[in-house]
Steps between C-alpha positions, in 0.01 A plus 500: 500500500782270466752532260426197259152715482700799391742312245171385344361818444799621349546196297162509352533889445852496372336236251182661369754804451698314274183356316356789440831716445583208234156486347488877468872552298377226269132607446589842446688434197205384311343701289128424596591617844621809444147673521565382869898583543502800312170631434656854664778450187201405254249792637791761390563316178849358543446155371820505283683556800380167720734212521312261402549176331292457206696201291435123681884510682657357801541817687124554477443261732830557753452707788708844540603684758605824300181691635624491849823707436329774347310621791844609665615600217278802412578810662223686716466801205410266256203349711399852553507577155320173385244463803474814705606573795215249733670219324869627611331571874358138530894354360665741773259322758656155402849692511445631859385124575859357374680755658317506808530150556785423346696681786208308752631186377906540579374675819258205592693207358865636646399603853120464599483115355859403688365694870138319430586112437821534748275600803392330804089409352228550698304261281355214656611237200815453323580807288671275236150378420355854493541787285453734801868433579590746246245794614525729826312208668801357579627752703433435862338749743700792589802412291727765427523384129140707491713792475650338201129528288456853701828597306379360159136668517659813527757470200222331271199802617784737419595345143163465422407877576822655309430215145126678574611841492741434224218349286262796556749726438608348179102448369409867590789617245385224261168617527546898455752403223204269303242777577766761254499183261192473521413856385284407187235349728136635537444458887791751568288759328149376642327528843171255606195720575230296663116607650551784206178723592223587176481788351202719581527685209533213227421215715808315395751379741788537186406890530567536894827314443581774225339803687690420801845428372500766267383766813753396745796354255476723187833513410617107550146337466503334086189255498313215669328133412208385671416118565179377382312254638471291165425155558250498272748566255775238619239239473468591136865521420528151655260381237660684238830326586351209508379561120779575440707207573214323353563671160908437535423136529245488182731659288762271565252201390354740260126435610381798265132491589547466876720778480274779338263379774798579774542783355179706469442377856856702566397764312191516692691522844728712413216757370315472918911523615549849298158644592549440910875630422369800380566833701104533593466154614848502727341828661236295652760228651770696680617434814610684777844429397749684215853473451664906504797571281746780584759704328784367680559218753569779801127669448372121534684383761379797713156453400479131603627601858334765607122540615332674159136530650373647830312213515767189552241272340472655157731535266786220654846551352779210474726434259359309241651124387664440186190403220599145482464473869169627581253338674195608235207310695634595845469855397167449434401437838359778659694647805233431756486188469917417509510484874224176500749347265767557669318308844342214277884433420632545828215207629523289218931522514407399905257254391763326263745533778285300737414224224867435428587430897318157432755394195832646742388339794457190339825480329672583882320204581681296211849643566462403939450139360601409879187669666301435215534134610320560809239719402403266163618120538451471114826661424681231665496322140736708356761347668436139332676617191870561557622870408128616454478687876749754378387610184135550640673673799795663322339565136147509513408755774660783286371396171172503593482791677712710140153295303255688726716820473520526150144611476508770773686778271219474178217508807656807675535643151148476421410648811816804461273562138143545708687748737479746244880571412496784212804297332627112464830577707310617777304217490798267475641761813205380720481146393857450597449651818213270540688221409776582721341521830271227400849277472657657815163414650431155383780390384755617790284520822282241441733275433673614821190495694344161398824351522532582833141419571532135408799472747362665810101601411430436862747817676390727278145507676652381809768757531393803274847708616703260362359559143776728411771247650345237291493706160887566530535117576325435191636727286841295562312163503331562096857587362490157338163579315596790383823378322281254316270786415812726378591124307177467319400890445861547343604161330131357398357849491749698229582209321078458423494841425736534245373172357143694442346071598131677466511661205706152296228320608206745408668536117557145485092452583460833291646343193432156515090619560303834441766685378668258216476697226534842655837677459712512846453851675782548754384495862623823588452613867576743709810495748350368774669735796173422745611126508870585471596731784273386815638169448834589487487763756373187729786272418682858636328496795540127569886533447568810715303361808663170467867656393583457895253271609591230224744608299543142321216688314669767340744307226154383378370872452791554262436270286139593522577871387788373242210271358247785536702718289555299211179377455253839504841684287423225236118577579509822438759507192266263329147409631372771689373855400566839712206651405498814718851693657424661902857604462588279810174548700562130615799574664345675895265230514772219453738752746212534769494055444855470562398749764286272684695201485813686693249567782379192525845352490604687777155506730583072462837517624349745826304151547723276458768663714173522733479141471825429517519627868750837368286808586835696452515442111091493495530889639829576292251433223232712544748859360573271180088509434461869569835589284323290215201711548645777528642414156228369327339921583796638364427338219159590427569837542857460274362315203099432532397823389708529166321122390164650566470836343708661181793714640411845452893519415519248294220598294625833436799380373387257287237802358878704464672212283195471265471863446876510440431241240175626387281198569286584750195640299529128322482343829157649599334523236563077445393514862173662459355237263699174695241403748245530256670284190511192804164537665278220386180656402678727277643210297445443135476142350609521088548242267818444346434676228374818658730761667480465884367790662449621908338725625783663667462901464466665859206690618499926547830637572537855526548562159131385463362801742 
């Protein structure tokens, strides 16, 4: 890539930022957007409170920049009051990628970019018409300026491990601190039992949940829901609801004879609704599945982690997720048949993986407009029309390949969901993972590997040893690409995020069509962290393998994280909802990315060095990977356990301040009836008029016996 190729991408980034940046502070202050720029604001009913512009002024219509300010100038307590402590773990991730490469970037741009353009090239062309004359490809064979990157992979590994310990350290002290804030909530008093045996006495599977709690746990054990397999009644509600709006909508034209119709017809539901409610009738759908509330958070904490049957397959203990986070038709799906769903994902995630090698490959294809020549004549058009060559070689590789990326997250979601997760977060856990590797995969080493392919195809079946040679080569040669994908994924990518393009167009098609006369619900979502984090862990792992290779790169990430920042702080201050709270379960996945793209950082350089005809620094390498290792254990054994299971520790003295402060009878007793005032088929549909009810009292406790 030359660099007229690489101004043009960054032109044509740097201006759809702008655009969209532009378009967004003026749009926002309109007050038929704000179901779209503050439908989070709307949803908890501070309208009063917007700053919008309701009067026909000149500042209406004149962009603003005061929005961008405010994301650096809210302290880290008050996101973790507002948003919970996931949100504050996904803004530390942009921290760590300023302050990571913010020391990068004086590192690179003060020594690495001097020692890499000031070197004897081994290139065969000019190096002022290349931008490999600022990447480690300049450095001839053998040079001892090697030892000069040697140095600088050591200091960067290093800094990256200690800001890595730091920020686990910190989160683990955030998240045992939100857990005693947290103290109200029903999933610190509940455990998940699952393949709950029946009852041969009653024949109820509620009754061997009571018999054997109340047996072995007499003293701690309060009460227990079941689950009910009630679509039946779901598909009912949904009609009622339906009704329902119906009725809302009559009223307001005052349609009196359509409405008594509407409303016997709800009447009528609501009459089936109570009758398969009814104890009798919810006897006959239970699953193998009840939520368990103890006494204190202690009893249920040691419940959840320790083997309860002799039989490992009955009567499986975890701690349960908070209501609003449970997975209600995953739970349904009987424990036999989880593992099949878990191997239909991994095939269809490989199957997906496979299909999107065509797109990548393709778009290498674009961006090596020099051997694309030869292998299709047809491109040689491009070059009729001056200036043309370099944006399809410097902007369009990267923006296509972000437009077929876009729908990988909602895809890996939807197969996450059919794995059977028993809660959304760990559904959003898998999906990122999914995402991630799918990116590192696709993204990163194809990328690498059909770049290289269109230079030499031919050695790599010629000369199969050389494959590993080659990689390193390319790794070096598809530093241009990448800073055009780091361009577009940052500039383009966060500035059409926070202008929410999709959703103006949909309620300008909404309103001007079906939905004219329909009042203007906000489109409230959920925070999307599956999207979020795998693609900014891979603009991570980009950056750290190139912080040596290319560092030219690394100003670029910067911005990108600055940019990052501000946009999903304003996204989740006004658009997005947090709609469950892991207490910073996010966190060791994003650690064991960051993880990942160290190793891979430094197994590169061990090529290169390779490459480079230095076997000294190549072997001087290899006790930098095994130190990193050797880290990365320490720190599952350090921190991984206390963000998968309750502290025993903590627990108890959380169960100590509430007694103190004579709360924690309160606390359990709101927890026994929690699960079942959210799960669906327990739901109860009322007019406006009529009190709303739930069907929230728990089953036996052992008050009952």
């Amino acid at each position: 890539m030359t660099p007229e190729s690489l101004i043009a991408s960054a032109s044509i980034n740097i201006g759809l930022a702008i655009l969209a940046l532009w378009l967004f502070s003026v749009l926002k202050k309109q007050p038929r957007n704000a179901v779209i720029y503050y439908a989070r604001l709307l949803s908890d009913r501070h309208r009063a409170e917007l700053p919008l512009h309701s009067s026909f002024s000149l500042p209406r219509f004149l962009p603003s920049v005061a929005w961008i300010p405010r994301a650096f100038r809210v302290p880290e307590d008050d996101i973790l009051r507002r948003h919970g402590l996931d949100a504050l773990v996904l803004m530390r991730l942009f921290k760590f990628g300023i302050k990571f490469f913010m020391l990068c970037s004086l590192l690179g741009v003060a020594l690495l970019l001097p020692v890499d353009y000031y070197s004897e090239s081994d290139l065969p062309t000019r190096k002022e018409y290349s931008m490999d004359a600022f990447t480690i490809s300049n450095i001839t064979r053998g040079s001892n300026k090697l030892w000069v990157h040697f140095s600088c992979l050591w200091f960067i590994s290093f800094y990256a491990l200690f800001l890595l310990y730091k920020e686990y350290k910190e989160i683990l002290v955030k998240r045992l601190q939100q857990m005693r804030e947290l103290s109200h909530r029903a999933d610190q008093f509940t455990v998940l039992v699952r393949q709950v045996p029946i009852c041969p006495e009653h024949n109820t599977r509620s009754c061997g949940v009571d018999h054997f709690f109340s047996k072995h746990h007499p003293f701690n054990y309060h009460s227990h829901q079941m689950l009910y397999d009630g679509r039946d009644i779901e598909y009912l509600l949904g009609k009622q609801k339906k009704l329902k709006k119906e009725l809302e909508e009559n009223r307001d034209t005052e349609e009196h004879k359509h409405i008594s119709v509407s409303e016997e017809k709800f009447r009528e539901f609501a009459h089936k609704v109570s009758h398969l409610q009814s104890e009798t009738m919810l006897r006959e759908k239970e699953l193998p599945v009840a939520f368990v509330t103890f006494k204190s958070r202690r009893s249920a904490a040691l419940v959840a982690q320790t083997q309860q049957h002799s039989n490992p397959l009955e009567l499986i203990t975890e701690m349960a997720p908070e209501p609003r986070d449970v997975s209600w038709r995953n739970l349904a799906i009987p424990q036999q048949i989880l593992p099949l769903n878990k191997i239909g994902v991994i095939l269809a995630a490989a199957a997906l993986t496979i299909f999107f090698a065509i797109p990548v490959t393709a778009v290498q294809g674009i961006a090596k407009y020099e051997k694309l020549k030869k292998w299709f004549p047809p491109a040689m058009a491009v070059e009729f029309i001056p200036g043309l060559s370099s944006v399809v070689t410097g902007y369009l590789p990267s923006a296509i390949l972000k437009g077929f990326m876009y729908i990988v997250p909602y895809a890996m979601l939807g197969m996450a969901y059919l794995g059977g997760s028993i809660s959304k977060s760990k559904e959003e856990i898998k999906a990122c993972n999914m995402v991630f590797y799918f990116l590192m995969g696709n993204v990163f080493f194809l990328s690498v590997i059909s770049g290289s392919l269109l230079d030499e195809i031919g050695e790599y079946f010629t000369h199969p040893r050389d494959i590993p040679s080659h990689l390193a080569a390319a790794v070096s040669a598809q530093g241009e690409f990448f800073m055009t994908y780091i361009l577009t994924d940052g500039l383009s990518g966060f500035s059409l995020e926070i202008l929410q393009l999709g959703l103006i167009t949909f309620d300008i098609i909404r309103s001007c069509t079906y939905g004219r006369a329909k009042e203007n619900n906000t489109y409230l979502f959920s925070f999307p962290y599956f999207r979020v984090i795998p693609t900014v862990s891979l603009s991570i792992l980009i950056g750290m393998i190139y912080a040596v290779v290319a560092p030219l790169m690394l100003p670029f990430l910067v911005g990108y994280f600055c940019l990052g920042y501000i946009v999903y702080f304003n996204q989740m201050e006004d658009v997005y909802e947090m709609t469950y709270d892991t207490c910073g379960c996010f966190w060791p996945i994003i650690h064991h990315y960051i993880f990942v793209s160290i190793i891979l950082m430094q197994v590169t350089m061990v090529g290169l060095f390779g490459l480079k005809s230095k076997p000294s620094a190549a072997i001087a390498t290899v006790p930098l990977i095994l130190i990193t290792i050797a880290y990365n254990e320490y720190c599952k054994i350090r921190f991984l356990p206390s963000f998968k299971h309750f502290p025993i520790q903590t627990a108890v003295e959380i169960d100590e301040v509430d007694e103190k402060n004579g709360e924690t009878e309160a606390h359990y007793v709101d927890a026994a009836t929690a699960y079942n005032r959210h799960q669906p088929c327990l739901e109860r549909v009322t007019l406006s008029a009529e009190p709303a009810t739930n069907l929230n009292q728990p089953l036996l406790g052992t008050g009952s016996i």
